[in-house]
KOLLUM-674331 format. One record per residue (C-alpha): residue in one letter; x, y, z. Coordinates in nm, 4 decimals, always signed. Example, Ala and Ser with C-alpha at 12.3 -4.5 7.8 and 13.67 -1.06 7.14 Angstrom:
# residues 2
  residu        c1        c2        c3
       A   +1.2300   -0.4500   +0.7800
       S   +1.3670   -0.1060   +0.7140
# end
This chain:
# residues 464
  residu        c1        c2        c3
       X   +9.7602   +5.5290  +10.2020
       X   +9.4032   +5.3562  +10.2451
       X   +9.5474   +5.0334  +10.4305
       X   +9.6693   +5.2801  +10.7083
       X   +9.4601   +5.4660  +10.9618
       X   +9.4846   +5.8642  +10.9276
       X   +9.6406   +5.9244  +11.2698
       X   +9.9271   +5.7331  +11.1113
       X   +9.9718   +5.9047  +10.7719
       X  +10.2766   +6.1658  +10.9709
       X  +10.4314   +5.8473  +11.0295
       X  +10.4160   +5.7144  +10.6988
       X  +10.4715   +6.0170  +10.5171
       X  +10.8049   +6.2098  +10.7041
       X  +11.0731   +6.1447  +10.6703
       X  +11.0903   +6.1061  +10.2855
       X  +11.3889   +5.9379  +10.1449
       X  +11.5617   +6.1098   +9.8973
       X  +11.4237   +6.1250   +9.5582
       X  +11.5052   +5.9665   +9.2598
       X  +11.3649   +6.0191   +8.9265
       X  +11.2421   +5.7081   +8.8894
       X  +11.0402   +5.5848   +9.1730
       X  +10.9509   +5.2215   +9.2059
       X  +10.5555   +5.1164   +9.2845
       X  +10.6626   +5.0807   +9.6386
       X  +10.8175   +5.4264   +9.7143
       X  +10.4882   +5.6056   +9.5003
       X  +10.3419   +5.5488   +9.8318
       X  +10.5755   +5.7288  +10.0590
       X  +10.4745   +6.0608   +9.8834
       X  +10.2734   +6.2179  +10.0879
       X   +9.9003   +6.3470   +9.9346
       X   +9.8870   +6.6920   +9.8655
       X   +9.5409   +6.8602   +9.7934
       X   +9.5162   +7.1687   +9.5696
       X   +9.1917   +7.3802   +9.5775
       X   +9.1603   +7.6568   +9.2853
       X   +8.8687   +7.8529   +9.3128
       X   +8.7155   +7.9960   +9.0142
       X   +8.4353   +8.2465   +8.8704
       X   +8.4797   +8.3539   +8.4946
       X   +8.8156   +8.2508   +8.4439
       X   +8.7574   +8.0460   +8.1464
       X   +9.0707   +8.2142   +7.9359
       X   +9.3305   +8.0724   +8.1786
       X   +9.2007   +7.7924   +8.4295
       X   +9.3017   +7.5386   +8.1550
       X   +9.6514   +7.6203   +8.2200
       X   +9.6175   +7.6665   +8.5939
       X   +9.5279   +7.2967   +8.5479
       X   +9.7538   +7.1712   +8.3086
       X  +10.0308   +7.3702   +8.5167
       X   +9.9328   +7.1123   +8.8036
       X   +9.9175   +6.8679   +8.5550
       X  +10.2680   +6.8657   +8.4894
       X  +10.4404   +6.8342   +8.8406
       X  +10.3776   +6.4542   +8.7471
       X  +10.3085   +6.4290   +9.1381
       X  +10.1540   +6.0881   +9.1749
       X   +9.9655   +6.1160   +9.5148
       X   +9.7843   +6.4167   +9.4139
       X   +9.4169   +6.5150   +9.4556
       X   +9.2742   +6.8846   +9.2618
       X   +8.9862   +7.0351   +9.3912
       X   +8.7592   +7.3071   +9.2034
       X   +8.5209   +7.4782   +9.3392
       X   +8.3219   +7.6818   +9.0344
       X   +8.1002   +7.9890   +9.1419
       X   +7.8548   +7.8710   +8.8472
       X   +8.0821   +8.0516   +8.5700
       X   +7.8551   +8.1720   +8.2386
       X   +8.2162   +8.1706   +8.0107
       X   +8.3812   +7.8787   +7.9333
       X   +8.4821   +7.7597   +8.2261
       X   +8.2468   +7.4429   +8.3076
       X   +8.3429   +7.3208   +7.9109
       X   +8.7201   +7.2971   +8.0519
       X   +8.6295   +7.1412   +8.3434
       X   +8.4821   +6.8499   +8.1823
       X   +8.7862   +6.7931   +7.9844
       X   +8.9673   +6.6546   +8.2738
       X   +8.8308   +6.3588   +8.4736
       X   +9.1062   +6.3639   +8.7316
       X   +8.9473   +6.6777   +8.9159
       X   +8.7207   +6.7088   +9.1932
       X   +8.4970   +7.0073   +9.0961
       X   +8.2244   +7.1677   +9.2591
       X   +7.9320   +7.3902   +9.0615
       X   +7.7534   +7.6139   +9.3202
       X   +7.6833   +7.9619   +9.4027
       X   +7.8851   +8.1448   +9.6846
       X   +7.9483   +8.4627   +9.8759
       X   +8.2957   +8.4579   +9.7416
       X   +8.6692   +8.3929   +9.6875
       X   +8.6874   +8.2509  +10.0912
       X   +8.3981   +8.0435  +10.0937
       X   +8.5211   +7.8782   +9.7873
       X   +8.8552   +7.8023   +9.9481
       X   +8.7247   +7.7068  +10.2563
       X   +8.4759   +7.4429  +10.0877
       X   +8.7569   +7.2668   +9.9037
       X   +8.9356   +7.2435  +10.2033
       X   +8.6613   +7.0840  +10.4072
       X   +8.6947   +6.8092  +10.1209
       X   +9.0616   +6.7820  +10.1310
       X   +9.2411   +6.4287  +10.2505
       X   +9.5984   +6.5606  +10.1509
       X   +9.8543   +6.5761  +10.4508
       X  +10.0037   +6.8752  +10.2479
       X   +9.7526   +7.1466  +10.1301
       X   +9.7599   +7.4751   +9.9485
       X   +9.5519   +7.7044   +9.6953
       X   +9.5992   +7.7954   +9.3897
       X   +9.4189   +8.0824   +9.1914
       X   +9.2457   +8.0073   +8.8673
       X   +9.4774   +8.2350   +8.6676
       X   +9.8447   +8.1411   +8.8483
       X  +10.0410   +7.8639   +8.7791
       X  +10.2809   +7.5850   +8.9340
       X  +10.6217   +7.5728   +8.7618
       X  +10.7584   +7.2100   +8.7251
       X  +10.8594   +7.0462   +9.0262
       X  +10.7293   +7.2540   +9.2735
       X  +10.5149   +7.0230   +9.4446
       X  +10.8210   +6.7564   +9.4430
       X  +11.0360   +7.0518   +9.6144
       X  +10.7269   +7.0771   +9.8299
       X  +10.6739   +6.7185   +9.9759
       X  +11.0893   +6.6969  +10.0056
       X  +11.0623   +7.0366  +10.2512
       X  +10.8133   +7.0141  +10.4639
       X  +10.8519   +6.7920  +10.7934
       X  +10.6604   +6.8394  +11.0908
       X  +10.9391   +6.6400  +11.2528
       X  +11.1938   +6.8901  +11.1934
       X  +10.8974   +7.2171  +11.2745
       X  +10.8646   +7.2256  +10.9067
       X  +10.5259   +7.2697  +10.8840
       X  +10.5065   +7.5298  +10.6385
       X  +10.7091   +7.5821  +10.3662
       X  +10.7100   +7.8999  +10.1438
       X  +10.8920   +7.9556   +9.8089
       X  +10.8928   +8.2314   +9.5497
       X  +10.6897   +8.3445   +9.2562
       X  +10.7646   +8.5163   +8.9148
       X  +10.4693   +8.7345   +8.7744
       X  +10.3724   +8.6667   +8.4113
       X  +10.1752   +8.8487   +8.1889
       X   +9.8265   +8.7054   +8.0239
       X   +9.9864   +8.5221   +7.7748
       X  +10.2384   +8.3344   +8.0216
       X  +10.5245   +8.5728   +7.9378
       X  +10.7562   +8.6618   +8.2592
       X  +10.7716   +9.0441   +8.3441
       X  +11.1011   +8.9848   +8.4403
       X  +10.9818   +9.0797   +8.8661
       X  +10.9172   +8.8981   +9.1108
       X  +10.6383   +8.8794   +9.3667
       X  +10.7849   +9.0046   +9.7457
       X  +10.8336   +8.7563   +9.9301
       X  +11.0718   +8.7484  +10.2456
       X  +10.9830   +8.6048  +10.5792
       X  +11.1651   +8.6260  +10.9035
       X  +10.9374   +8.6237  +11.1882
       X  +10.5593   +8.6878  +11.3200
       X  +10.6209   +9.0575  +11.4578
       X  +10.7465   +9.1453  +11.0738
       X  +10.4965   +8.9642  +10.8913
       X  +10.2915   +9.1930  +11.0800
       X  +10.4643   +9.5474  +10.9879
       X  +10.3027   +9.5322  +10.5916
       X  +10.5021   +9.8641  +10.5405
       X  +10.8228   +9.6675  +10.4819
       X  +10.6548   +9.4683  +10.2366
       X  +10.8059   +9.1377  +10.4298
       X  +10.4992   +8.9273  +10.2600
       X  +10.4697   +8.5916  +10.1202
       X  +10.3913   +8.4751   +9.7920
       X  +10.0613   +8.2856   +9.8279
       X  +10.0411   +8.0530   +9.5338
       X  +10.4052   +7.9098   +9.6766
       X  +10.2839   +7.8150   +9.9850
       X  +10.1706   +7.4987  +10.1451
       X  +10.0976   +7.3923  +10.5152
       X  +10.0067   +7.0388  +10.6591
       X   +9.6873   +6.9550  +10.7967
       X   +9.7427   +7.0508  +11.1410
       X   +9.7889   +7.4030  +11.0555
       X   +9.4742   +7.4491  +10.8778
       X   +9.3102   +7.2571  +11.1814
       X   +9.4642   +7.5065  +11.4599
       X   +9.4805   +7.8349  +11.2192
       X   +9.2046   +7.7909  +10.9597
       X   +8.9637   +7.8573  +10.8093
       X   +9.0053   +8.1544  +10.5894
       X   +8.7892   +8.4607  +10.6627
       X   +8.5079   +8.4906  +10.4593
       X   +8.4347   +8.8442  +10.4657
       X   +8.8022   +8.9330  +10.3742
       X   +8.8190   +9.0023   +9.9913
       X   +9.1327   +9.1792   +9.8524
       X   +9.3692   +9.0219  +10.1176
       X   +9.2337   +8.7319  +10.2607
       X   +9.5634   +8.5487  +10.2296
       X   +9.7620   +8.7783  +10.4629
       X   +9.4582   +8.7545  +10.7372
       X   +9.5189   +8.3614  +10.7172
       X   +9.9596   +8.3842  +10.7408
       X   +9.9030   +8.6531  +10.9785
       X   +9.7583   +8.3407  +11.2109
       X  +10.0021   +8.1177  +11.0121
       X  +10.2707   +8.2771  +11.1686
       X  +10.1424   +8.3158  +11.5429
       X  +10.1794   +7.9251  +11.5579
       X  +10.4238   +7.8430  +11.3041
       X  +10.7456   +7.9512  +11.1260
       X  +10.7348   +7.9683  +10.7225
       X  +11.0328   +7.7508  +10.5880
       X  +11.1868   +7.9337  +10.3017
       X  +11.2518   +7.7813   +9.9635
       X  +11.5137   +8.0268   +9.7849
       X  +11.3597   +7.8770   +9.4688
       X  +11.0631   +7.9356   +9.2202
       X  +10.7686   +7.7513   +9.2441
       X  +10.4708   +7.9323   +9.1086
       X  +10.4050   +8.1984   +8.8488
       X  +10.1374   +8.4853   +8.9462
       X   +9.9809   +8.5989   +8.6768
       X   +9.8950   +9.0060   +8.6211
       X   +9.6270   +9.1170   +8.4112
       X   +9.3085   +9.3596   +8.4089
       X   +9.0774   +9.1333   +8.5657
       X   +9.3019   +9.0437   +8.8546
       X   +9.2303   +9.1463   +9.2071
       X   +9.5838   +9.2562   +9.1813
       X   +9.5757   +9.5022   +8.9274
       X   +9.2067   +9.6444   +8.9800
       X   +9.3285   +9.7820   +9.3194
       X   +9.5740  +10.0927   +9.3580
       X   +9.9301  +10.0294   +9.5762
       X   +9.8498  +10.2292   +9.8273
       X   +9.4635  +10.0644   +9.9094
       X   +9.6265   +9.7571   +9.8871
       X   +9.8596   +9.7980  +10.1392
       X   +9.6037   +9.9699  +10.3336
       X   +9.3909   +9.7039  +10.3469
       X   +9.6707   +9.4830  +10.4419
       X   +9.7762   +9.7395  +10.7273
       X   +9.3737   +9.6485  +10.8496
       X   +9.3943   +9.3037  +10.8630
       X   +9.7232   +9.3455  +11.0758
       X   +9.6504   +9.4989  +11.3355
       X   +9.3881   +9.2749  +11.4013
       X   +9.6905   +9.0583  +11.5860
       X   +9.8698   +9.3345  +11.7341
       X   +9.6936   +9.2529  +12.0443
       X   +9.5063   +9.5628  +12.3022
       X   +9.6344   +9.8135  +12.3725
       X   +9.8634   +9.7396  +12.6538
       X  +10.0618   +9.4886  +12.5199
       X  +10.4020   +9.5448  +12.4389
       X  +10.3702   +9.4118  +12.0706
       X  +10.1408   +9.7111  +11.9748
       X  +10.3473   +9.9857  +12.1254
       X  +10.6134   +9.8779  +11.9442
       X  +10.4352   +9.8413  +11.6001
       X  +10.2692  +10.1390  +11.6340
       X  +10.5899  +10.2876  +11.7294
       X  +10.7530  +10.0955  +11.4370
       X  +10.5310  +10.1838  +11.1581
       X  +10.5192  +10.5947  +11.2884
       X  +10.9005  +10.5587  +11.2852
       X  +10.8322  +10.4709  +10.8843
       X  +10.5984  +10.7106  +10.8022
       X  +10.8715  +10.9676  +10.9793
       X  +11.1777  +10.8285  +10.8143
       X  +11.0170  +10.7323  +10.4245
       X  +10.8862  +11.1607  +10.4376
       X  +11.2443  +11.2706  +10.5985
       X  +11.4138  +11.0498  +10.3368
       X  +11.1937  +11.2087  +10.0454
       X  +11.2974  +11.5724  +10.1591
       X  +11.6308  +11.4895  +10.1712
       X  +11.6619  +11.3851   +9.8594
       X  +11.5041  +11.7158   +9.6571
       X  +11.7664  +11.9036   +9.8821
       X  +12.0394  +11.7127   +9.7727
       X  +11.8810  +11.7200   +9.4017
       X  +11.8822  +12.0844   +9.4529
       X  +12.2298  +12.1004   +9.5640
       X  +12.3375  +11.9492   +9.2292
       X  +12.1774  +12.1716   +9.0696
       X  +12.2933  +12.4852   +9.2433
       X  +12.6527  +12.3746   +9.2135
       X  +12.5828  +12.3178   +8.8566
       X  +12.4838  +12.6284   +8.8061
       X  +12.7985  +12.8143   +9.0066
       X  +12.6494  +12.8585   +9.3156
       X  +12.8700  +12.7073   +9.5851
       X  +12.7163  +12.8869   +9.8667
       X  +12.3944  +12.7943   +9.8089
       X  +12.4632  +12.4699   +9.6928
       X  +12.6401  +12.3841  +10.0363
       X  +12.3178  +12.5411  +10.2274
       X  +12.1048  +12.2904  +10.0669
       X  +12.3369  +11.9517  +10.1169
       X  +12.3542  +12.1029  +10.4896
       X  +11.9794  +12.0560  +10.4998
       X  +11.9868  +11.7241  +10.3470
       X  +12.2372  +11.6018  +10.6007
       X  +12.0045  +11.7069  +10.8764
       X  +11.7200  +11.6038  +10.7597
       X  +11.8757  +11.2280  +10.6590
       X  +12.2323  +11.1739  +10.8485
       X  +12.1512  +10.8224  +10.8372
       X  +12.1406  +10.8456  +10.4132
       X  +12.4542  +11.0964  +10.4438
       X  +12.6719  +10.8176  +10.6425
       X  +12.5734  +10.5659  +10.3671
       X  +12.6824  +10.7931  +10.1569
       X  +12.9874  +10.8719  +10.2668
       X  +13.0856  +10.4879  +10.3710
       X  +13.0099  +10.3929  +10.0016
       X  +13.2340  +10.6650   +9.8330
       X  +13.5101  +10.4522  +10.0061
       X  +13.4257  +10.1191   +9.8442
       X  +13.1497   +9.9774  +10.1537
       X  +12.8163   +9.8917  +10.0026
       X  +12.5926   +9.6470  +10.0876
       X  +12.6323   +9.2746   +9.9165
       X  +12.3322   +9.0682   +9.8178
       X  +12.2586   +8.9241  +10.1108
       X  +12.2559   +9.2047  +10.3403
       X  +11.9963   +9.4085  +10.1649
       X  +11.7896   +9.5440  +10.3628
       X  +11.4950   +9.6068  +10.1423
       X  +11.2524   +9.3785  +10.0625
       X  +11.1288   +9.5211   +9.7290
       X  +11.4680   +9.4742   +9.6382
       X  +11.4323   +9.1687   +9.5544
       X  +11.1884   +9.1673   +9.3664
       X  +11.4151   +9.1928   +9.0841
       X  +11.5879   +8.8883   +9.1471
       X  +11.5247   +8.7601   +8.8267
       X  +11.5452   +9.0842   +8.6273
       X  +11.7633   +9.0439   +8.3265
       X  +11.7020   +9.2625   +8.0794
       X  +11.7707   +9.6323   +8.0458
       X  +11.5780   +9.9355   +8.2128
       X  +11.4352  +10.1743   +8.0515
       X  +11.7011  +10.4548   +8.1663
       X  +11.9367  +10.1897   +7.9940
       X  +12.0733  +10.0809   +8.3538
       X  +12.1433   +9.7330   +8.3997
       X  +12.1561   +9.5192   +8.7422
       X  +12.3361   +9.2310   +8.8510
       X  +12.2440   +8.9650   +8.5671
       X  +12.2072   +9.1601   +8.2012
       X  +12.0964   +8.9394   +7.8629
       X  +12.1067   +9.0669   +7.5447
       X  +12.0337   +8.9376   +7.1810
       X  +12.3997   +9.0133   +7.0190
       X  +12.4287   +8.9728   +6.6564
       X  +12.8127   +8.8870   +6.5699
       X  +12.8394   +9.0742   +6.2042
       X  +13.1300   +8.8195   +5.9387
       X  +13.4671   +8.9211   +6.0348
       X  +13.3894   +9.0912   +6.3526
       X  +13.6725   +8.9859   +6.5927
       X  +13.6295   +9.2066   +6.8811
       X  +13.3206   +9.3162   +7.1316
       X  +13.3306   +9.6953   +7.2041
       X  +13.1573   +9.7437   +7.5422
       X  +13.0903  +10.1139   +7.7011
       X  +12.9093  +10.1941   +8.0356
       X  +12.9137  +10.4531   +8.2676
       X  +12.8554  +10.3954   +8.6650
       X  +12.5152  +10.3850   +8.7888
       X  +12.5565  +10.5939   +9.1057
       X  +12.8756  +10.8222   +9.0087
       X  +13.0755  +10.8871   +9.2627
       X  +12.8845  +10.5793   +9.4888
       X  +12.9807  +10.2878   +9.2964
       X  +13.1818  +10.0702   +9.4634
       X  +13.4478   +9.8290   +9.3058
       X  +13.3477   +9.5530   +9.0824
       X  +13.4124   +9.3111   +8.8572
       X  +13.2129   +9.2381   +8.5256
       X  +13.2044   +8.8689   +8.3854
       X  +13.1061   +8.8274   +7.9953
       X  +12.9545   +8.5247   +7.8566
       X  +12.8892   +8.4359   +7.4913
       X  +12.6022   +8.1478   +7.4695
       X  +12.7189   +8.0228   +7.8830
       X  +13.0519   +8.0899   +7.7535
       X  +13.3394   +8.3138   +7.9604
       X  +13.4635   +8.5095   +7.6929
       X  +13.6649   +8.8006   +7.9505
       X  +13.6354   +8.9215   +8.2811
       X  +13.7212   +9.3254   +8.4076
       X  +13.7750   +9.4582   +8.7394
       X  +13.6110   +9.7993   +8.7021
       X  +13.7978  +10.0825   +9.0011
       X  +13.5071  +10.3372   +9.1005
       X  +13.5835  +10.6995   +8.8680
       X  +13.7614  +10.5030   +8.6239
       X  +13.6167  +10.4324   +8.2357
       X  +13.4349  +10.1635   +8.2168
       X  +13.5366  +10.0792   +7.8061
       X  +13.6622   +9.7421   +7.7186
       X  +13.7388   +9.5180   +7.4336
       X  +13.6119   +9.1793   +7.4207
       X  +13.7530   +8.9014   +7.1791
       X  +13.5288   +8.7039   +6.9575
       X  +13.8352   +8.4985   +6.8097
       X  +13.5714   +8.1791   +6.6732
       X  +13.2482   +8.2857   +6.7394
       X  +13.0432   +8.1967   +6.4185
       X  +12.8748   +8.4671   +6.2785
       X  +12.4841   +8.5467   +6.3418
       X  +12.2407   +8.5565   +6.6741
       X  +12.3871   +8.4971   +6.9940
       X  +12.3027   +8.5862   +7.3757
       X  +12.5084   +8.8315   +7.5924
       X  +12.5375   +8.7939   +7.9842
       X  +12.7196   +9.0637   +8.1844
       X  +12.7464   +8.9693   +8.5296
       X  +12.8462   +9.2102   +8.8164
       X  +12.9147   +9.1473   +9.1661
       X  +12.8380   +9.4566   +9.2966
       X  +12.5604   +9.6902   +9.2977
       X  +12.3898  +10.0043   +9.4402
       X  +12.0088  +10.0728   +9.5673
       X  +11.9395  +10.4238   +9.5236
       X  +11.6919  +10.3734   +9.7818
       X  +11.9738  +10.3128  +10.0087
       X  +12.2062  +10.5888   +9.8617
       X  +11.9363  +10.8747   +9.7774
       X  +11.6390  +10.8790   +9.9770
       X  +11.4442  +10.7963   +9.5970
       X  +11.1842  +10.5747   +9.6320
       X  +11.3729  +10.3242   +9.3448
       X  +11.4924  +10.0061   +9.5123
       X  +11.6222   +9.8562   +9.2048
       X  +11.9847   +9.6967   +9.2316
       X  +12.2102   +9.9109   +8.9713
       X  +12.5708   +9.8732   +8.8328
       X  +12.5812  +10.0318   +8.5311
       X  +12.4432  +10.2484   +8.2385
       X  +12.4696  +10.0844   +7.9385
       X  +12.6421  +10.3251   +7.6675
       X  +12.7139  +10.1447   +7.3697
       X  +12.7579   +9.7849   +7.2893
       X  +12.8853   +9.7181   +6.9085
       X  +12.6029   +9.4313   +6.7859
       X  +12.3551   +9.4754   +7.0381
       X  +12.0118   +9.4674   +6.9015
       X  +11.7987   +9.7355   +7.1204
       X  +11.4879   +9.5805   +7.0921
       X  +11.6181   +9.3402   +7.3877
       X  +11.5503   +9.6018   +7.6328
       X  +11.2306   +9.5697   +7.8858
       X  +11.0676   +9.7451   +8.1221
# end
């Protein structure tokens, strides 16, 4: 990109051709450059694989930029270790000045941070550079991002990420927030919207897409591009939920604009509405726990006093209700919570031994065992909607069962030639249920069933 003046790089650069996965000398050039700047302070234990996570995208126009807060660990000893990096040693006032210094030394048309702890899974910046085209109004382009644990192991969650519009961004109470370490912007958005406040700390990334998002819309990626990393030391785990999202409730309504403007009467009228509707919703559902129990117990008349109170307090939760007792529940993509999906990529098996969507298990086939004995119960009795289970041995379709809501849900699966020993399970389900929706319980997790019994099933395969 040297022979060509900057104010032509756009040209250059967008539109790409498509991709192949081998490029020729000639079409290396057509990549656009993409600048990464990780900050870093004491992060000795895990900016190695920050690095070598960049490393890997095997992106050929790419320039990494470090800017160290004079770390006393190990830190500058990995740095040396790889000559392709442009790092900085020098003290500063924090996490924002350190981003906003790389950035002043950025030449990439396509730019983005990345935290000395998180990672890039492979191809992400290739997915990147393919995206984004100012041409088009893609000038920012957001994907999502899997949590891990401190030694790179997947929780199984995913960060919340779900973008539709300014005016949302800005109501941080329906956790409509993107995943930072899967974003990237072109240079004219850091030159209108930039640079990131330096006196911001815990959520310094929603004050900058809060000014993203004035200007620009995010383009969404419905794939995984980064892994965000949780352990003690992380700015995410030393802070509590609920500071957290009060500090990100701050920074908002910094943009809501004075107060005559239309946009803050109706966020202030949006997020009172919340706080009205989340304490209504929690009543409701101890009446209608109560009601349970009162029937339980044999008595009817006071049972039917308390659902009366939880049907006034919630008739929005008592028409769900009562629409999904004849088959009508939400799909997929209609949910309408945003922590939802944050277990999009949740496979394993709760705790309370309920199961979502996507369920693998380690299944040990026993010599001689022909058959699969499978036993559940329905997540939400009497709520569950009709279904229908897939079962797959190793990627393998080994039955299929339509499951009618009330009905047993106790099948036999054939193993006719599966070799004895370790194998993996996968239950699909096409339906599910969000207590959240159902309830008025503050559990948004996507249920189908309750996992009774399963004949080879090794329990150990079941996670948080």
């Amino acid at each position: 990109l040297w022979i060509f003046p900057r104010k032509c790089w756009p040209i250059c650069a967008w539109p790409f051709p498509e991709r192949r996965s081998a490029r020729s000398p000639n079409e290396v050039w057509m990549l656009p450059r993409i600048s990464i700047v990780t900050c870093s302070y004491n992060q000795g234990r895990f900016i190695g694989r920050t690095i070598e996570s960049v490393l890997a995208q095997k992106y050929p126009n790419l320039e990494h930029i470090v800017v160290d807060g004079m770390s006393s660990d190990e830190t500058p000893k990995v740095l040396s270790q790889y000559s392709h990096l442009r790092v900085i040693r020098e003290r500063d006032r924090g996490q924002g000045e350190a981003i906003n210094k790389g950035f002043r030394l950025a030449t990439g048309q396509i730019l983005g941070f990345l935290n000395s702890d998180d990672l890039l899974l492979p191809g992400a910046l290739h997915a990147v550079a393919r995206e984004i085209d100012p041409a088009r109004g893609r000038h920012i382009v957001t994907g999502r991002s899997i949590y891990i644990d401190e030694n790179d192991v997947p929780t199984g969650l995913e960060h919340p990420c779900l973008f539709t519009g300014h005016w949302r961004l800005l109501q941080t109470w329906k956790h409509h927030t993107i995943a930072q370490p899967s974003t990237f912007w072109t240079q004219e958005v850091w030159r209108r919207c930039g640079p990131l406040d330096e006196s911001e700390h815990h959520v310094l990334d929603v004050d900058l897409f809060c000014r993203f998002s004035q200007r620009y819309r995010f383009h969404v990626l419905d794939q995984v591009l980064s892994a965000y990393r949780l352990h003690q030391q992380s700015k995410t785990c030393s802070a509590s939920a609920e500071k957290t999202l009060a500090e990100a409730l701050r920074v908002s309504r910094k943009y809501w604009g004075p107060w005559w403007h239309p946009r803050r009467w109706y966020l202030e009228a949006s997020l009172a509405w919340h706080r009205h509707t989340r304490e209504r919703a929690q009543h409701s559902a101890s009446w209608l726990n109560a009601s349970w129990q009162r029937a339980g117990a044999g008595r009817h008349l006071a049972a039917l006093a308390a659902r009366l109170r939880c049907w006034l307090l919630a008739p929005e939760l008592a028409l769900r209700r009562f629409w999904a007792r004849r088959g009508r529940t939400r799909g997929w993509d209609a949910q309408r919570w945003a922590e939802t999906l944050i277990f999009r990529s949740f496979t394993a098996l709760h705790l309370d031994g309920l199961a979502g969507p996507t369920l693998k298990l380690s299944l040990q086939v026993s010599p001689g065992q022909t058959a699969l004995h499978f036993a559940a119960s329905e997540a939400l009795p009497g709520y569950q909607p009709p279904c229908k289970l897939t079962f797959l041995l190793d990627g393998e379709v080994i039955g299929e069962q339509n499951h009618t809501p009330g009905q047993p849900m106790r099948w036999q699966l054939p193993l006719a030639g599966v070799e004895p020993g370790q194998h993996e399970l996968t239950v699909l389900c096409d339906r599910f249920v969000v207590p959240r929706d159902l309830l008025g319980v503050e559990d948004y997790r996507p249920l189908c069933y309750r996992l009774l019994g399963l004949s080879g099933w090794e329990s150990k395969s079941r996670a948080a």
